[in-house]
C-alpha positions in Angstrom: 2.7 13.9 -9.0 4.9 16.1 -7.6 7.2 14.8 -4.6 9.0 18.1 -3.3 5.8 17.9 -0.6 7.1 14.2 0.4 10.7 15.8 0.3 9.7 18.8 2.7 7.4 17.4 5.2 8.7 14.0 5.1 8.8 14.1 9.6 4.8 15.5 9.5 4.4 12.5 7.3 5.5 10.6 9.6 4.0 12.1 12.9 0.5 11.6 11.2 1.2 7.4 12.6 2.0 8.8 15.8 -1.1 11.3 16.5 -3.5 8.6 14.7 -2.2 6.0 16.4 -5.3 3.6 16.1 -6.1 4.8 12.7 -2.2 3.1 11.7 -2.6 0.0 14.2 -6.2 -0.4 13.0 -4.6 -0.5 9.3 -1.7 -2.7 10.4 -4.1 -5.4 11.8 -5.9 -5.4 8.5 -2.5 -5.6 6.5 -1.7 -8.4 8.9 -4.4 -10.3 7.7 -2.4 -11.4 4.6 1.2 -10.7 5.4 2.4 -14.5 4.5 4.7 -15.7 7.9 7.2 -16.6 6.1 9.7 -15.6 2.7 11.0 -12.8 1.3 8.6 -9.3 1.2 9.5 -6.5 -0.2 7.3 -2.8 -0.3 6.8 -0.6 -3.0 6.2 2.7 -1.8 8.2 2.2 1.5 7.7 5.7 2.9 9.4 6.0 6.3 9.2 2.5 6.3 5.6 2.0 8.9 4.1 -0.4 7.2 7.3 -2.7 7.0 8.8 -2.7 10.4 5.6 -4.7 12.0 5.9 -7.6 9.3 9.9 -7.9 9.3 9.9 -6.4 5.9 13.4 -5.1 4.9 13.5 -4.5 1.5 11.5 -1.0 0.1 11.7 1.0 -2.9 10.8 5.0 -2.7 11.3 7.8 -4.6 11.1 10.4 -1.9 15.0 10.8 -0.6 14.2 12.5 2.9 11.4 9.7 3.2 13.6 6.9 2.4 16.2 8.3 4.9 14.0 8.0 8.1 12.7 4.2 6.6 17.2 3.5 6.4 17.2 4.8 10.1 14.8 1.6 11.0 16.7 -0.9 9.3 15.2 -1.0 5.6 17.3 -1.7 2.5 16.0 0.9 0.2 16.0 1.8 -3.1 15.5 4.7 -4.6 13.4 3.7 -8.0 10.1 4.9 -9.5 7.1 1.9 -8.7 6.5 1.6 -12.8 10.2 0.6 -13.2 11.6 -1.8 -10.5 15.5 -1.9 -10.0 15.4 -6.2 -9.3 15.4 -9.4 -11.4 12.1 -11.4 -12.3 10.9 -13.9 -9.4 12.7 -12.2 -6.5 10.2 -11.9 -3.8 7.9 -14.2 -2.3 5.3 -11.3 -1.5 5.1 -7.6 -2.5 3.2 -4.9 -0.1 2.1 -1.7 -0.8 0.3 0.7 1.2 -1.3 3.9 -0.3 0.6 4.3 -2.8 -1.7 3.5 -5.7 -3.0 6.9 -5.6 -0.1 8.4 -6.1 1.5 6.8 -9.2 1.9 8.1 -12.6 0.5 4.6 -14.0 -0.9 2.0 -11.1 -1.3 -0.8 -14.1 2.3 -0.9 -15.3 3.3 -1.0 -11.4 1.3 -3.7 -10.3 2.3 -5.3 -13.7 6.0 -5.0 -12.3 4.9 -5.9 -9.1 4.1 -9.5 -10.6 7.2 -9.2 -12.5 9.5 -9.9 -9.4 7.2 -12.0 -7.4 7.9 -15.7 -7.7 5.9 -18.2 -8.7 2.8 -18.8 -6.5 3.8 -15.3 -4.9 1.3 -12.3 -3.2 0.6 -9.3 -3.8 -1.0 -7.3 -0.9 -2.4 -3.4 -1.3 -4.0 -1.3 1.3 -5.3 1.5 -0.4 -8.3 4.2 0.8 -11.6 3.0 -0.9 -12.7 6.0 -3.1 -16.1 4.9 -3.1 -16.7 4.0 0.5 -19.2 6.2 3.0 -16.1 7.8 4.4 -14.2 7.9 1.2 -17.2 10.2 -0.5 -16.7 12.3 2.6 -13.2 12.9 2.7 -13.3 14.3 -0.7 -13.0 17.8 0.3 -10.5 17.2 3.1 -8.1 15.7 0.6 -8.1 19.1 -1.6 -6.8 21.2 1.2 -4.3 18.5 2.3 -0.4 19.2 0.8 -0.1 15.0 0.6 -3.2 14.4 -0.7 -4.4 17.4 -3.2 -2.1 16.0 -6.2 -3.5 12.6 -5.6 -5.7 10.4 -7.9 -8.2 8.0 -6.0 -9.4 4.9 -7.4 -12.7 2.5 -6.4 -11.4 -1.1 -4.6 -13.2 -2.4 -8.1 -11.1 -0.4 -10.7 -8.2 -2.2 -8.9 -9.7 -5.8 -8.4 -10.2 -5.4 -12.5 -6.4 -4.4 -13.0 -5.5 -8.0 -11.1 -7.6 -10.0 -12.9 -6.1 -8.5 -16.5 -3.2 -9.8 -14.9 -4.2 -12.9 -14.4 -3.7 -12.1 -10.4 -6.3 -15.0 -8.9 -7.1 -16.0 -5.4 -8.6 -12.2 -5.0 -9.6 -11.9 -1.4 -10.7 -8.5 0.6 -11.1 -6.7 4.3 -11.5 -3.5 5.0 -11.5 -1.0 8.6 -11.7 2.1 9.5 -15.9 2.7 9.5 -15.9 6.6 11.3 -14.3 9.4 10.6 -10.3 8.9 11.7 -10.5 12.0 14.1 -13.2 9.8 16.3 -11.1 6.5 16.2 -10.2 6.0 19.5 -9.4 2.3 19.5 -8.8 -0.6 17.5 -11.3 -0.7 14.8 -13.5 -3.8 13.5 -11.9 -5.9 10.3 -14.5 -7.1 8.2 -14.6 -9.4 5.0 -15.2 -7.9 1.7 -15.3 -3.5 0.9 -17.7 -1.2 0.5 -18.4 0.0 3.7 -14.9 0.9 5.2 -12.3 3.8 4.1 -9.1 1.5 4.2 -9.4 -1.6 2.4 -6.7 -4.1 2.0 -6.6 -6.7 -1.4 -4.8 -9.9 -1.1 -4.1 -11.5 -4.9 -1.7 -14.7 -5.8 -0.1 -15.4 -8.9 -0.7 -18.6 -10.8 1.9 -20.7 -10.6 1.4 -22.2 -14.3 0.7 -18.6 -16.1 4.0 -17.2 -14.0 6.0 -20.3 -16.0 4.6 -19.8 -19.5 
């Protein structure tokens, strides 16, 4: 995936949270869900760093340099590191975000499989990710050709993801998902609901095993 487009329009990036406001709190209060209150977090794929200031996250990795600038600005340590090759020791974290990202990494199983890698024993992983297969999801197909962020992207179902965990011995796998009209027409907070299917952002909550992580 190419990231000179990340590079380039790294402040209409950033504007999109500002003129979709609800769409990003609406995606926030679903994140919130399983941000843990307390230990370590750390996100991979930091962007400009709006999905880590509202949980006190202040360690991110990103590849993009001018997006990784605005996320220093806010306060976050960041790294610049590809997702499949993580510049940090085994067990480091307590919990690992990551917010549509999946989509755009060259190989989403050897990240997550780092991803467990520096989490510590009985530590979380948490990914919001746009459901591929979802009503909206179907829809948006189109849109995403024509969009310069989107158009290199590769989309996967909340179920080709859920089976990546469980090869990884990820367990505890829990589910909620928001955003159920088209973003233009959110105008306020939308509903969280348990499970996926029906809504375009979907957020997965897994745990590691604390006996597998010691073997």
């Amino acid at each position: 995936m190419e990231m000179n487009v990340f590079e380039k329009f790294a402040l209409e990036y950033d504007d999109w949270f500002e003129t979709h406001t609800w769409v990003y709190q609406s995606e926030v209060e679903a994140v919130r869900k399983f941000i843990p209150e307390t230990g370590e977090g750390i996100e991979i794929g930091v962007g400009t760093g709006r999905f880590s200031i509202p949980f006190g996250i202040k360690v991110g990795v990103e590849s993009a340099k001018a997006m990784a600038e605005i996320a220093r600005k806010r306060g976050i340590r960041v790294y610049r590191a590809k997702a499949e090759n993580l510049p940090f020791q085994d067990n480091s974290f307590d919990f690992a975000l990551m917010v549509t990202t999946l989509c755009f990494l060259e190989n989403p199983f050897q990240t997550l499989k780092e991803m467990k890698r520096i989490l510590k024993p009985c530590g979380k992983i948490i990914i919001g990710m746009l459901d591929e297969d979802s009503p909206l999801g179907k829809l948006q197909e189109e849109k995403r050709k024509v969009s310069k962020f989107y158009r290199n992207a590769k989309f996967y179902s909340v179920n080709q993801v859920l089976d990546w965990l469980k090869k990884l011995e990820f367990y505890n796998i829990r589910t909620v998902q928001t955003i159920f009209k088209n973003p233009k027409e959110v105008l306020s907070l939308e509903a969280i609901e348990e499970g996926f299917g029906k809504g375009l952002f979907v957020v997965i909550s897994a745990e590691i095993n604390e006996i597998i992580k010691s073997v």
